[in-house]
Residue frames as a rotation matrix with the C-alpha (Angstrom) as fourth column:
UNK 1
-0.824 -0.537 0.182 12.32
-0.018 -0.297 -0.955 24.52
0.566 -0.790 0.235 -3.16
UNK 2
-0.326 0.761 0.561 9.00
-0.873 -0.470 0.131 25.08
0.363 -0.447 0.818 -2.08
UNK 3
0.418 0.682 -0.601 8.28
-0.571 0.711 0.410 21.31
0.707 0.172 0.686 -2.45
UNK 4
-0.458 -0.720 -0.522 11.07
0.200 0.489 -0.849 20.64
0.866 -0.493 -0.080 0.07
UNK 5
-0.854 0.090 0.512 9.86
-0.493 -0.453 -0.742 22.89
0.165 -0.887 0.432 2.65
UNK 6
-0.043 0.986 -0.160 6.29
-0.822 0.056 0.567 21.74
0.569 0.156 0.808 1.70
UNK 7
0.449 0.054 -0.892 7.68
-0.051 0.998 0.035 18.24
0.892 0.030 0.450 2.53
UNK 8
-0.735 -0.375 -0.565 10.00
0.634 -0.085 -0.769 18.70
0.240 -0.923 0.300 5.84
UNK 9
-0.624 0.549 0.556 6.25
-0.775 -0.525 -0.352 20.49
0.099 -0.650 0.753 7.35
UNK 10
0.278 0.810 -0.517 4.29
-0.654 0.554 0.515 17.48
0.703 0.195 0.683 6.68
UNK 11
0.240 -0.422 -0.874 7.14
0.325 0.884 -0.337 15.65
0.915 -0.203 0.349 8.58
UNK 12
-0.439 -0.230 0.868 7.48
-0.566 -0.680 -0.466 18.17
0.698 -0.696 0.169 11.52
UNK 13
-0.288 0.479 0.829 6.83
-0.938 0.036 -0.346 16.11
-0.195 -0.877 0.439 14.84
UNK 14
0.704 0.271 -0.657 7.10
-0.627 0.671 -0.395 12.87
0.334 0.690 0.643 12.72
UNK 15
0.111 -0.951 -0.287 10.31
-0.887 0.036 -0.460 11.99
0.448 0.306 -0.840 13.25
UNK 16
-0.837 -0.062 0.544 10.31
-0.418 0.714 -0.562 9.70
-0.353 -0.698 -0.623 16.35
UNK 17
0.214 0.667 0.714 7.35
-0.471 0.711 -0.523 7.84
-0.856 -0.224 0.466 15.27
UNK 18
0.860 -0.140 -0.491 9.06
-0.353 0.532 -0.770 6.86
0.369 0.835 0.408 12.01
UNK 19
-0.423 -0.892 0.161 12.14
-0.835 0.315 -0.451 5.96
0.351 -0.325 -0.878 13.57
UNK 20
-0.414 0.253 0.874 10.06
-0.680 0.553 -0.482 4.00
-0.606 -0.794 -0.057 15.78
UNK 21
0.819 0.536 -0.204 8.25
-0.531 0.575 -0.622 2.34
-0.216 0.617 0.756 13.01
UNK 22
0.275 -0.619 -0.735 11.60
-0.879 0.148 -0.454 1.38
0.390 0.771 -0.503 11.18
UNK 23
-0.745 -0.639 0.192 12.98
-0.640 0.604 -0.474 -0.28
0.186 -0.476 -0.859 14.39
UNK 24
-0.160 0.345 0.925 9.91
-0.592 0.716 -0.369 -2.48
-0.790 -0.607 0.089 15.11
UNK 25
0.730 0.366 -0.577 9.41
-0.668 0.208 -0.714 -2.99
-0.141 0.907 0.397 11.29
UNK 26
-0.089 -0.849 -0.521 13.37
-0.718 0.417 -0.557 -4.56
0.691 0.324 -0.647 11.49
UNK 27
-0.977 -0.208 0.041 12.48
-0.201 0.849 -0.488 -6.74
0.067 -0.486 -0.872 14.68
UNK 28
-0.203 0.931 0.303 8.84
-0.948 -0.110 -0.299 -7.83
-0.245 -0.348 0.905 13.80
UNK 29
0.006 0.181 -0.983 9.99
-0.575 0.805 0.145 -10.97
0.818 0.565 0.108 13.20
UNK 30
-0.838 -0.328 -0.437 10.92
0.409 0.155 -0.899 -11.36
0.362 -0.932 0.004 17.06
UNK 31
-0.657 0.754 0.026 7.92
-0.478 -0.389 -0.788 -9.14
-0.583 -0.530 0.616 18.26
UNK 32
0.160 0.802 -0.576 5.23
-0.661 0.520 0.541 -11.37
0.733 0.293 0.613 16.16
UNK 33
0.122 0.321 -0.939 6.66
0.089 0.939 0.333 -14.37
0.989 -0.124 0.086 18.46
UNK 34
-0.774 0.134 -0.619 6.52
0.609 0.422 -0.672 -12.97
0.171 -0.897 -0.408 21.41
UNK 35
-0.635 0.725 0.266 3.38
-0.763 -0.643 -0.070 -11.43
0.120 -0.248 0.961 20.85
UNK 36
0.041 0.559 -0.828 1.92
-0.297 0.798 0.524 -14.90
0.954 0.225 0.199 20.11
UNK 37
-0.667 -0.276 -0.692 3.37
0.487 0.541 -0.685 -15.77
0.563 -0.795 -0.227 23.90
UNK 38
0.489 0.865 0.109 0.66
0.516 -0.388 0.763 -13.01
0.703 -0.318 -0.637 25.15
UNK 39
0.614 -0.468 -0.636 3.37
0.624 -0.205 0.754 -11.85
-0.483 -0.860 0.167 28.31
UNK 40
-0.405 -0.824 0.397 5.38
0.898 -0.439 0.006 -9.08
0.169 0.359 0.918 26.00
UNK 41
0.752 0.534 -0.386 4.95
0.645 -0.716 0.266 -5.29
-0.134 -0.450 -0.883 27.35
UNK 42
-0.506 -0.510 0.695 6.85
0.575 -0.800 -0.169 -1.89
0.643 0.315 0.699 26.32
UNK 43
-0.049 0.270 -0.962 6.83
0.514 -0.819 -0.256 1.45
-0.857 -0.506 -0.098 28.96
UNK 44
-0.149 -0.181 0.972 5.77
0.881 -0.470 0.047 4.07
0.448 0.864 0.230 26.74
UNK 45
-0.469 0.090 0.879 6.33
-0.714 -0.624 -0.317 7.35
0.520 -0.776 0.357 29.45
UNK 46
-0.781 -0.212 0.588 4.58
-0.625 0.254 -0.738 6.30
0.007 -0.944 -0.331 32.10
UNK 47
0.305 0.945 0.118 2.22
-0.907 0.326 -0.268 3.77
-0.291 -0.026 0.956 30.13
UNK 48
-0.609 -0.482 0.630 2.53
-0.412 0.871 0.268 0.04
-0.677 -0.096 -0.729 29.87
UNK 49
0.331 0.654 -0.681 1.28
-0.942 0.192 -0.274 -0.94
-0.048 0.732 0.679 26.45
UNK 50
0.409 0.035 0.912 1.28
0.207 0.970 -0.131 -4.78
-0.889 0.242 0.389 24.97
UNK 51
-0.751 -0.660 -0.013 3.41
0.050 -0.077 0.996 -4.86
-0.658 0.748 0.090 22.00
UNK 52
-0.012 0.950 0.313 -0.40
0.938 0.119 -0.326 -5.53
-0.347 0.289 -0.892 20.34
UNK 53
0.660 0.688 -0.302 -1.00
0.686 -0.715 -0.133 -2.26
-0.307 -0.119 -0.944 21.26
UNK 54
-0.022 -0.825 -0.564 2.35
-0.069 -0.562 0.825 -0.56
-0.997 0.057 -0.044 20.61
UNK 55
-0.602 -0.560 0.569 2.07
0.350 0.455 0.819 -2.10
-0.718 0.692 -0.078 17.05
UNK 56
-0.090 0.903 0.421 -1.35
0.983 0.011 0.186 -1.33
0.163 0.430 -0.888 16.06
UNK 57
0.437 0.318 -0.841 -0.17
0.621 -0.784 0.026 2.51
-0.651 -0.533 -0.540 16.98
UNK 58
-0.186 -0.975 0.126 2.40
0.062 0.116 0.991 2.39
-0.981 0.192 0.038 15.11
UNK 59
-0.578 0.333 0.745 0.63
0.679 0.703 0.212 1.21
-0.453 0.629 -0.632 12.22
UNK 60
0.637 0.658 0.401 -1.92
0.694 -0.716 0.073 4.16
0.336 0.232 -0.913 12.11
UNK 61
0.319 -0.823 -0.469 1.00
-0.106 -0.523 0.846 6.91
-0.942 -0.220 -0.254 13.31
UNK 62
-0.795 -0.594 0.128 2.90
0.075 0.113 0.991 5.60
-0.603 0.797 -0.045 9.73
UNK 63
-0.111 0.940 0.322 -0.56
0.952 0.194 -0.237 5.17
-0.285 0.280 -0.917 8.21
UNK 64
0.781 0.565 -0.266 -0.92
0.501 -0.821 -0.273 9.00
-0.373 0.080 -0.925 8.59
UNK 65
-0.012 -0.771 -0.637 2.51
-0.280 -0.609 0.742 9.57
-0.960 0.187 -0.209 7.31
UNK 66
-0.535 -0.016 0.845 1.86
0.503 0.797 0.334 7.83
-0.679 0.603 -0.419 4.68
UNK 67
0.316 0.686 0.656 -1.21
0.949 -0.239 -0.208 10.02
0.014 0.688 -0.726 3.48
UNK 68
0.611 -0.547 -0.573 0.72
-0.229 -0.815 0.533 13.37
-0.758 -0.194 -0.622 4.59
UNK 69
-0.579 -0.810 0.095 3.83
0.058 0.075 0.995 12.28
-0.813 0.582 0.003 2.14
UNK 70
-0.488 0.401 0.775 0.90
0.852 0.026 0.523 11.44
0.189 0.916 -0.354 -0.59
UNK 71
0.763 0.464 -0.450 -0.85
0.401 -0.886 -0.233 15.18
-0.507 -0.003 -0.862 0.12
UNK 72
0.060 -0.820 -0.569 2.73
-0.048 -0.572 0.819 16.48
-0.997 -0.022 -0.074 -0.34
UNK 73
-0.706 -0.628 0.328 3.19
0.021 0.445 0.895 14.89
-0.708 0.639 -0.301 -3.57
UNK 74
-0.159 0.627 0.762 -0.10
0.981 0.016 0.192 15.36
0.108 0.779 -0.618 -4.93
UNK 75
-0.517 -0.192 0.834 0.34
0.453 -0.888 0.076 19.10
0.726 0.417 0.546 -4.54
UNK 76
0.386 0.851 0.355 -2.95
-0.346 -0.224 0.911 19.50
0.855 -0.475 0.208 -1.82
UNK 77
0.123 -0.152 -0.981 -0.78
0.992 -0.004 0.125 19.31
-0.023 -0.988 0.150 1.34
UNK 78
0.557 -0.039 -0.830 0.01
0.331 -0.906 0.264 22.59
-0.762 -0.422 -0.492 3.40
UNK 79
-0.094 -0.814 -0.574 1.94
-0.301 -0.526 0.795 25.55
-0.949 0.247 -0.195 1.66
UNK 80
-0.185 -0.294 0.938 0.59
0.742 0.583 0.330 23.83
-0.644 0.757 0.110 -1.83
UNK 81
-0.923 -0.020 -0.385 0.61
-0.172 -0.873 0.456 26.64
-0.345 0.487 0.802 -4.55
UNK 82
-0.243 0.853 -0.461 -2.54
-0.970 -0.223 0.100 25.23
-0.018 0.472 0.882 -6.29
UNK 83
0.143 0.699 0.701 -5.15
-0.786 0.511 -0.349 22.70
-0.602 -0.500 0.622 -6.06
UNK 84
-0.776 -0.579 0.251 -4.28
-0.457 0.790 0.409 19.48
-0.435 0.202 -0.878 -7.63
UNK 85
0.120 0.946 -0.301 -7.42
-0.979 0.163 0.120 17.40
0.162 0.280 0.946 -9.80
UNK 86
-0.271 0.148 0.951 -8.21
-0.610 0.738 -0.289 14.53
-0.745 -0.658 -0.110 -7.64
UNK 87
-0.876 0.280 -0.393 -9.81
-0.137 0.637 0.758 11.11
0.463 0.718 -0.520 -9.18
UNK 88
-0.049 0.925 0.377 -13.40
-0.786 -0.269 0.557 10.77
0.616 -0.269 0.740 -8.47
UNK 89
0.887 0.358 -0.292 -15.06
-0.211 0.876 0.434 8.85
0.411 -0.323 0.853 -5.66
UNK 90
0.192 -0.645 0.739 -12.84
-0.851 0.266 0.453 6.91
-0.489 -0.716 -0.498 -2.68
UNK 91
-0.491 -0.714 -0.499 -10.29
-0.539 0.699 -0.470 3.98
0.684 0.039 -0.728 -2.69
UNK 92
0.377 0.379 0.845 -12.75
-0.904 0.349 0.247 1.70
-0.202 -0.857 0.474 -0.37
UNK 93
0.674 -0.429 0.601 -11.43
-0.045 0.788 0.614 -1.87
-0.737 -0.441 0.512 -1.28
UNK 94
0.081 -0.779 -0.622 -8.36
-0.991 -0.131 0.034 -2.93
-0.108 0.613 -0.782 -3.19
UNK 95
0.920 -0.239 0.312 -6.98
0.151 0.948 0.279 -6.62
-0.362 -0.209 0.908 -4.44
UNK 96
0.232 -0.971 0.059 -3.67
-0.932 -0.205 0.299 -7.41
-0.278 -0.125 -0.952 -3.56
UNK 97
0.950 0.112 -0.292 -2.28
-0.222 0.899 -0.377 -10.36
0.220 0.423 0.879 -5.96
UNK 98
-0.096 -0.995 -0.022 1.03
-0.841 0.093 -0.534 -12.04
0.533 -0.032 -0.845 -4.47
UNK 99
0.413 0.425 -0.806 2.01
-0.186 0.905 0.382 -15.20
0.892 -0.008 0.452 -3.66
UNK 100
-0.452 -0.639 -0.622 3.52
0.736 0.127 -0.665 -14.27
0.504 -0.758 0.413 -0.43
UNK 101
0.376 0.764 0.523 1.08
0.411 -0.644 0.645 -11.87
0.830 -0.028 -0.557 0.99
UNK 102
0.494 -0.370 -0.786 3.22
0.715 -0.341 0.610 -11.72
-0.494 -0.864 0.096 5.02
UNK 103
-0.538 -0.802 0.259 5.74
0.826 -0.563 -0.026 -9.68
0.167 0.200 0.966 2.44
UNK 104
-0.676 0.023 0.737 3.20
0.180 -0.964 0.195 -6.79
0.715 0.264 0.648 2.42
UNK 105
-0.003 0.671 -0.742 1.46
0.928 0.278 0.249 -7.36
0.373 -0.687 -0.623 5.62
UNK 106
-0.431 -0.223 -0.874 2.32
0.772 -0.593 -0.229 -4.02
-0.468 -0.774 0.428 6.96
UNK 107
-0.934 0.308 -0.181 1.42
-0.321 -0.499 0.805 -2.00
0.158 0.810 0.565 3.27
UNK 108
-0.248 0.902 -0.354 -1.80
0.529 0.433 0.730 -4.15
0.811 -0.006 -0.585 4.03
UNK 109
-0.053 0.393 -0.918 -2.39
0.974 -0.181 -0.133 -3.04
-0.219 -0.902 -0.373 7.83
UNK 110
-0.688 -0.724 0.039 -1.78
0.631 -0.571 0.525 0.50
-0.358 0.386 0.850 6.31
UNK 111
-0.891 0.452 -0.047 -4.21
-0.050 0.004 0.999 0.80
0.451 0.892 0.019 4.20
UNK 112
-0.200 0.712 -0.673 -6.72
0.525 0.658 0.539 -0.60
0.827 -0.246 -0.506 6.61
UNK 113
-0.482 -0.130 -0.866 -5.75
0.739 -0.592 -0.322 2.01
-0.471 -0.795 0.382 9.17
UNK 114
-0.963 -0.029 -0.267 -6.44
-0.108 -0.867 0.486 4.41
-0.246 0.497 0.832 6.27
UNK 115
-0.082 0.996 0.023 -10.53
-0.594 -0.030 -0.804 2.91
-0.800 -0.079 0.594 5.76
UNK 116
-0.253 -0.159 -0.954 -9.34
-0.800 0.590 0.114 -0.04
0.544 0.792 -0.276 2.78
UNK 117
0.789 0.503 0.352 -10.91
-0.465 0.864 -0.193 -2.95
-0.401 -0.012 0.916 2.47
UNK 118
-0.324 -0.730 -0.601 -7.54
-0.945 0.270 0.182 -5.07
0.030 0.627 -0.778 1.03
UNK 119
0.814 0.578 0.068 -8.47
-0.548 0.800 -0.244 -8.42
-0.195 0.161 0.967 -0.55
UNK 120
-0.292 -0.836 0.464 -5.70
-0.515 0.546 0.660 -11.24
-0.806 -0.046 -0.591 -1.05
UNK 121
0.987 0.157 0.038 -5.52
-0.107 0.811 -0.575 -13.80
-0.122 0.564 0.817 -4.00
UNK 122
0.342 -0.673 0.656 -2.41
-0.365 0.548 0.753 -15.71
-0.866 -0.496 -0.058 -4.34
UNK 123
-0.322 -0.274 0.906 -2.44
0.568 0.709 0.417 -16.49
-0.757 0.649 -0.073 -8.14
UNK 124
-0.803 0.382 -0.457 -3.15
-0.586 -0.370 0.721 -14.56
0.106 0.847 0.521 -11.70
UNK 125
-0.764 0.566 -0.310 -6.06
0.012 0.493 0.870 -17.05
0.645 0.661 -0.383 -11.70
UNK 126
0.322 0.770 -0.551 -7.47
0.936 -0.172 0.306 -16.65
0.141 -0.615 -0.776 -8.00
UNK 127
-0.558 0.052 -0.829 -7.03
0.281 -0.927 -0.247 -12.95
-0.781 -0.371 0.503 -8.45
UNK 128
-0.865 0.419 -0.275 -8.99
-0.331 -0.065 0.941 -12.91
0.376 0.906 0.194 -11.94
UNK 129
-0.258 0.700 -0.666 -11.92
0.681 0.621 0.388 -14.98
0.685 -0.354 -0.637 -10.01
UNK 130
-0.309 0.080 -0.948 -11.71
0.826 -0.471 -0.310 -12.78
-0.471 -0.878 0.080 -6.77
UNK 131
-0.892 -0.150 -0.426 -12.55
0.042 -0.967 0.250 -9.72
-0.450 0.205 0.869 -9.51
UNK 132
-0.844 0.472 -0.254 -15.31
-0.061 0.387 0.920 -11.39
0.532 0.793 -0.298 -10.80
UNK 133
0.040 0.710 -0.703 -16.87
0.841 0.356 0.408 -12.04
0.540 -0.607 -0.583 -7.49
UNK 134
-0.885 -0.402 -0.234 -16.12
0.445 -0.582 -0.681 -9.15
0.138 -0.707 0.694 -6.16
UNK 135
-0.103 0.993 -0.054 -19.21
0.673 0.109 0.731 -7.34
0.732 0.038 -0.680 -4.43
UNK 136
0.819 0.458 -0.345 -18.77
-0.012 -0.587 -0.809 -4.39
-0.573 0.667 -0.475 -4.83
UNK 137
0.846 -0.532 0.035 -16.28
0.335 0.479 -0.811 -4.13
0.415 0.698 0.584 -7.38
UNK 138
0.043 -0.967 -0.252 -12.29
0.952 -0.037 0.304 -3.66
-0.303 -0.253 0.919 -6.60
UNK 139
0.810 0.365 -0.460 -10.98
0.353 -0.929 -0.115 0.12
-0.469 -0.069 -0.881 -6.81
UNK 140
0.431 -0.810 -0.397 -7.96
-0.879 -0.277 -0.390 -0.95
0.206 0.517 -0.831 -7.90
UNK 141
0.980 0.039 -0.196 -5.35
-0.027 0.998 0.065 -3.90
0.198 -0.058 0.979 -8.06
UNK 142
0.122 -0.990 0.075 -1.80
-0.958 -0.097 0.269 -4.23
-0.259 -0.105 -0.960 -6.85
UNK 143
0.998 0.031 -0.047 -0.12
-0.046 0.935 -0.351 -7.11
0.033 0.352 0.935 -8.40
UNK 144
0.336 -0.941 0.050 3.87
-0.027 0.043 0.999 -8.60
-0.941 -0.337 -0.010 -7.70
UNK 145
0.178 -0.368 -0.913 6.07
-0.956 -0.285 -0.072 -9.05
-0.234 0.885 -0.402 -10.69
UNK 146
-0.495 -0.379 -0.782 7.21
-0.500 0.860 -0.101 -12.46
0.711 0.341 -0.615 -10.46
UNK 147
-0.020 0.548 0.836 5.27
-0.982 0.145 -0.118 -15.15
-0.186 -0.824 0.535 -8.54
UNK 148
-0.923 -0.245 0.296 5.30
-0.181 0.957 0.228 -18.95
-0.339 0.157 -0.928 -7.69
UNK 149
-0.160 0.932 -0.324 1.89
-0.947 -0.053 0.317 -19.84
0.278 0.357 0.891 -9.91
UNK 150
0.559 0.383 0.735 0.11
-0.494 0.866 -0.076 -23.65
-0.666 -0.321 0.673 -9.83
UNK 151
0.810 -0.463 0.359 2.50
0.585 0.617 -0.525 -24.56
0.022 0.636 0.771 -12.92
UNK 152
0.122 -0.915 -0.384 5.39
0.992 0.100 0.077 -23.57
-0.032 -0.390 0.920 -11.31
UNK 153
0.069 0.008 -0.998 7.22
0.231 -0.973 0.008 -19.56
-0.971 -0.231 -0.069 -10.99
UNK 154
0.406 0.275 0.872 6.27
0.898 -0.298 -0.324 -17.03
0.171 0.914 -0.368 -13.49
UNK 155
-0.624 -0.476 -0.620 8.95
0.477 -0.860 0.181 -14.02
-0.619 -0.183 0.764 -13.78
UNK 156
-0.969 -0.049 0.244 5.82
0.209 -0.689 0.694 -12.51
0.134 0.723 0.677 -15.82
UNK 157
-0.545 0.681 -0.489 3.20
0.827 0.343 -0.445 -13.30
-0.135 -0.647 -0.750 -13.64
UNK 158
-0.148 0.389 -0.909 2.30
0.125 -0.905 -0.407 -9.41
-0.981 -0.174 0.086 -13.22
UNK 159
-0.764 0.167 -0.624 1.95
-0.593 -0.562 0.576 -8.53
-0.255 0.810 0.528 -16.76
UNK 160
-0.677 0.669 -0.306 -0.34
0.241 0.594 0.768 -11.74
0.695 0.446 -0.563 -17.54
UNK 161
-0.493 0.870 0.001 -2.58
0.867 0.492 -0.082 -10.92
-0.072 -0.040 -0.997 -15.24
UNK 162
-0.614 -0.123 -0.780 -2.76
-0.116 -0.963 0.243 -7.11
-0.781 0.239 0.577 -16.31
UNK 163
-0.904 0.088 -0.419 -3.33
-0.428 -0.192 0.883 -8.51
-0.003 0.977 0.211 -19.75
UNK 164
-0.511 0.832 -0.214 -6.53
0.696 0.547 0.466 -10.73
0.505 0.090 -0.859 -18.54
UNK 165
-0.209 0.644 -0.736 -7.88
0.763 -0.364 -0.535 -8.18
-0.612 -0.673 -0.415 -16.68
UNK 166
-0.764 -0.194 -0.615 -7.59
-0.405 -0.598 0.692 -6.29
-0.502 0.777 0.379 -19.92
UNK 167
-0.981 0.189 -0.048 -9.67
0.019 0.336 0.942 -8.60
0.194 0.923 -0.333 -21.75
UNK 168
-0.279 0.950 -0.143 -12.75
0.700 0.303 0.647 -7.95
0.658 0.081 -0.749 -20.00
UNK 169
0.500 -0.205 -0.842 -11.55
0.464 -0.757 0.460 -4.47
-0.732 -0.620 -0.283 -17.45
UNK 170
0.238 -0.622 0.746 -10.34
0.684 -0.439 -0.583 -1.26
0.690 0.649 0.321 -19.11
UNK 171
0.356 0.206 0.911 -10.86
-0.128 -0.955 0.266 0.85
0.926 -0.211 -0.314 -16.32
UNK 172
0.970 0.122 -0.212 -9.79
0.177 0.248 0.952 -0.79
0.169 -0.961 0.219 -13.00
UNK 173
0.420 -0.740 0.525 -6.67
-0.907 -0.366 0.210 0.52
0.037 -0.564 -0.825 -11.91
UNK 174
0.897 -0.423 -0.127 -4.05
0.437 0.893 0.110 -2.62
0.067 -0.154 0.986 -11.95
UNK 175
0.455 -0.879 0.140 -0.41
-0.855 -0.475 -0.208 -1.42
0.249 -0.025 -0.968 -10.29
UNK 176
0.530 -0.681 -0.506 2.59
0.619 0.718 -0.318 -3.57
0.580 -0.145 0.802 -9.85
UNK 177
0.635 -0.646 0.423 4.35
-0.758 -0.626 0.184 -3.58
0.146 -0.438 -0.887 -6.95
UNK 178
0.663 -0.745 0.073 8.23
0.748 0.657 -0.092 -5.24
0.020 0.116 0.993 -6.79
UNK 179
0.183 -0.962 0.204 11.52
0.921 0.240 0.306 -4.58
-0.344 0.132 0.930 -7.06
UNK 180
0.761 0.344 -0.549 12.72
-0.220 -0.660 -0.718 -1.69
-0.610 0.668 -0.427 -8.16
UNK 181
-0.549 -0.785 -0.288 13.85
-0.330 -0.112 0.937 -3.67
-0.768 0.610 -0.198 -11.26
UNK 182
0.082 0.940 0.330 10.55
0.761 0.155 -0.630 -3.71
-0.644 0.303 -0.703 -12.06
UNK 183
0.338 0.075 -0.938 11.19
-0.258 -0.951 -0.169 -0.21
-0.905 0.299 -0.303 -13.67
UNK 184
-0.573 -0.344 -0.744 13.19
-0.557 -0.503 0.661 -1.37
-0.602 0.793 0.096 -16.22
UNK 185
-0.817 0.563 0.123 10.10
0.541 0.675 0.502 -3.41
0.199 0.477 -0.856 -17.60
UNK 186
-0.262 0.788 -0.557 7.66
0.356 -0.458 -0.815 -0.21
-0.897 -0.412 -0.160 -17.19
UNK 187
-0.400 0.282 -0.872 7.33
-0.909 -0.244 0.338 0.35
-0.118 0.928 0.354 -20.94
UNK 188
-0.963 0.164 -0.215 6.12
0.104 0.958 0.268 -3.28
0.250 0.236 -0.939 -20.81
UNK 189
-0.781 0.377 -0.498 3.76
0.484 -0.140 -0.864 -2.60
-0.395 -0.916 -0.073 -18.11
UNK 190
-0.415 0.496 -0.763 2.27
-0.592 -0.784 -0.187 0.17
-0.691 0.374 0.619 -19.71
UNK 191
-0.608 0.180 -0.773 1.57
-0.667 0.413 0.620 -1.75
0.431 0.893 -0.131 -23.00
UNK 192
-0.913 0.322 -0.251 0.01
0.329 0.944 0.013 -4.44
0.241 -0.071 -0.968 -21.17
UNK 193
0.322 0.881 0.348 -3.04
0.110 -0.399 0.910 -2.04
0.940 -0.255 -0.225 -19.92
UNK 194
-0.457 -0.818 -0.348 -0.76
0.811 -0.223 -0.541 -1.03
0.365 -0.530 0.766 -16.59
UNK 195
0.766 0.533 0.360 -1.35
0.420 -0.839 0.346 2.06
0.486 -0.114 -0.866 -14.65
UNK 196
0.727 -0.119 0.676 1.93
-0.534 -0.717 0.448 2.06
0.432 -0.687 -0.585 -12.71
UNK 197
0.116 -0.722 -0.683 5.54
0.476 0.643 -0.599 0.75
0.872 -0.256 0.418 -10.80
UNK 198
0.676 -0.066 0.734 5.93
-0.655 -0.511 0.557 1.17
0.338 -0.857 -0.388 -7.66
UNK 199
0.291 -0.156 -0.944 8.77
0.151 0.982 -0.115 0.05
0.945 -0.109 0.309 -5.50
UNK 200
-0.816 -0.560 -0.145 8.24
0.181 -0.009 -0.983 1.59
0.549 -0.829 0.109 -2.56
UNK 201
-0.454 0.855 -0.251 5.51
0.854 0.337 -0.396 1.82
-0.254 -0.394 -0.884 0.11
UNK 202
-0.400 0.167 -0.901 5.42
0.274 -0.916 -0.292 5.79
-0.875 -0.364 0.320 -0.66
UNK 203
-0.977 0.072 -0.203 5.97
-0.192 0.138 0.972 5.22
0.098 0.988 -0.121 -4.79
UNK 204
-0.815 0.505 -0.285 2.56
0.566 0.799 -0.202 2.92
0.126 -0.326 -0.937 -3.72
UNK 205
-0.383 0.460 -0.801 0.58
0.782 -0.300 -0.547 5.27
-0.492 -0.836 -0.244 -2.00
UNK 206
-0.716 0.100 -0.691 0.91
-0.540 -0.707 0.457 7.84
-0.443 0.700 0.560 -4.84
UNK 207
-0.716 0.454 -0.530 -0.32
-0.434 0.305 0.848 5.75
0.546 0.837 -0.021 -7.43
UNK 208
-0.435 0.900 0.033 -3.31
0.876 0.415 0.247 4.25
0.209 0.136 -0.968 -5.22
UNK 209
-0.302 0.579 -0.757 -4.08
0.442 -0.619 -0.650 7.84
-0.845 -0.531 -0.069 -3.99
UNK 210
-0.873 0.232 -0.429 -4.34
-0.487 -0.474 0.734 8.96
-0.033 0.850 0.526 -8.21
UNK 211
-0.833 0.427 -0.352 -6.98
-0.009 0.626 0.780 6.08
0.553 0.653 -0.517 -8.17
UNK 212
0.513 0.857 -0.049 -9.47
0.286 -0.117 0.951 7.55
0.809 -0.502 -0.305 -5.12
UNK 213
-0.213 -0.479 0.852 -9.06
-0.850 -0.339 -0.403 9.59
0.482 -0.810 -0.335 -2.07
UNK 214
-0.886 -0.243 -0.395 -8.68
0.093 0.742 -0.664 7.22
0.454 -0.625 -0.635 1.19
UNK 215
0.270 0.909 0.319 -11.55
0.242 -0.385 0.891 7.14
0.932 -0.163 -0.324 3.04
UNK 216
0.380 0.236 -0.894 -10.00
0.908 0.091 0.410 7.58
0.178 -0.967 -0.180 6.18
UNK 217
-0.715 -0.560 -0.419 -8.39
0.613 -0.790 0.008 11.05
-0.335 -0.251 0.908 5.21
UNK 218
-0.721 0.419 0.552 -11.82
0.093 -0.730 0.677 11.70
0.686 0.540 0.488 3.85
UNK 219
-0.838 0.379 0.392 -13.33
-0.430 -0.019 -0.902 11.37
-0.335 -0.925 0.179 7.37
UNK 220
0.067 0.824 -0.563 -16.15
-0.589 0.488 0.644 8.53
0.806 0.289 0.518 5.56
């Protein structure tokens, strides 16, 4: 009970800006092209914003719900009974492996609102390279389940490149986000050297907030 209440205070005064999020999230295929036209404007009260600007509020506005829902859930929002035991050290850059990267463009802008660095790679092999070069190292990895590879689509994509980052990483955080019929392949997961399923942006947020606090909720 407490966690309900704990959770409908974090959201108090939320409401309308997630609503708002949902509806531009459902027509941002239509607002991307007529932002590209430069000549789109929204009244917000008695300001005239560029959809630019309306989006990129939006973005941070959900951003902070985002880390509010993950306080809630890691115990160390308002009204929590006792202190939760954090993971050391911040979440400063992440690599995101998917071969469709617009799918999480928004989980990306997110993040970036939130003080993440988010790298891209596009393949189990240029995301295995991109960890190598990294400089400074990755804080963690997010990786799809299935993906189209260079020798065609791999419905196991995520777990192989878990297991190579195994052979030479024990310690780097590696989550899979997908589907949520990814779950019933989370005893896989695990076995491969996993850390996590997520199939939602919140599900997400948990598991990168176990791997380092944001820096933008740590005022760095």
């Amino acid at each position: 009970m407490k966690e309900t209440s704990t959770l409908i205070e974090a959201l108090t005064g939320l409401a309308w800006p997630l609503f708002a999020s949902v509806v531009v999230w459902r027509l941002f295929p239509l607002i991307k092209g007529l932002v590209g036209r430069g000549t789109f404007t929204v009244r917000v009260g008695d300001a005239e914003l560029t959809v630019q600007q309306f989006s990129d509020q939006l973005v941070e506005t959900t951003a902070d719900i985002q880390q509010r829902l993950t306080a809630v859930s890691a115990g160390d929002g308002p009204g929590a009974s006792e202190p939760t035991e954090r993971a050391p050290g911040l979440l400063r850059r992440v690599l995101w492996v998917d071969d469709q990267p617009a799918n999480n463009a928004y989980e990306t802008a997110q993040l970036q609102a939130l003080g993440v660095e988010v790298l891209h790679a596009t393949s189990t092999q240029e995301g295995v390279r991109a960890l190598h070069r990294a400089r400074p190292a990755v804080d963690a990895v997010i990786s799809d389940m299935g993906r189209s590879e260079p020798a065609g689509y791999n419905t196991d994509a995520g777990l192989d490149l878990i297991r190579e980052i195994r052979t030479f990483d024990d310690t780097t955080p590696v989550f899979v986000y997908a589907s949520p019929k990814a779950l019933a392949r989370t005893d896989e997961i695990a076995t491969a050297g996993g850390n996590g399923v997520a199939w939602s942006p919140v599900k997400l947020f948990d598991l990168l907030h176990d791997a380092g606090e944001f820096p933008g909720a740590a005022g760095a």
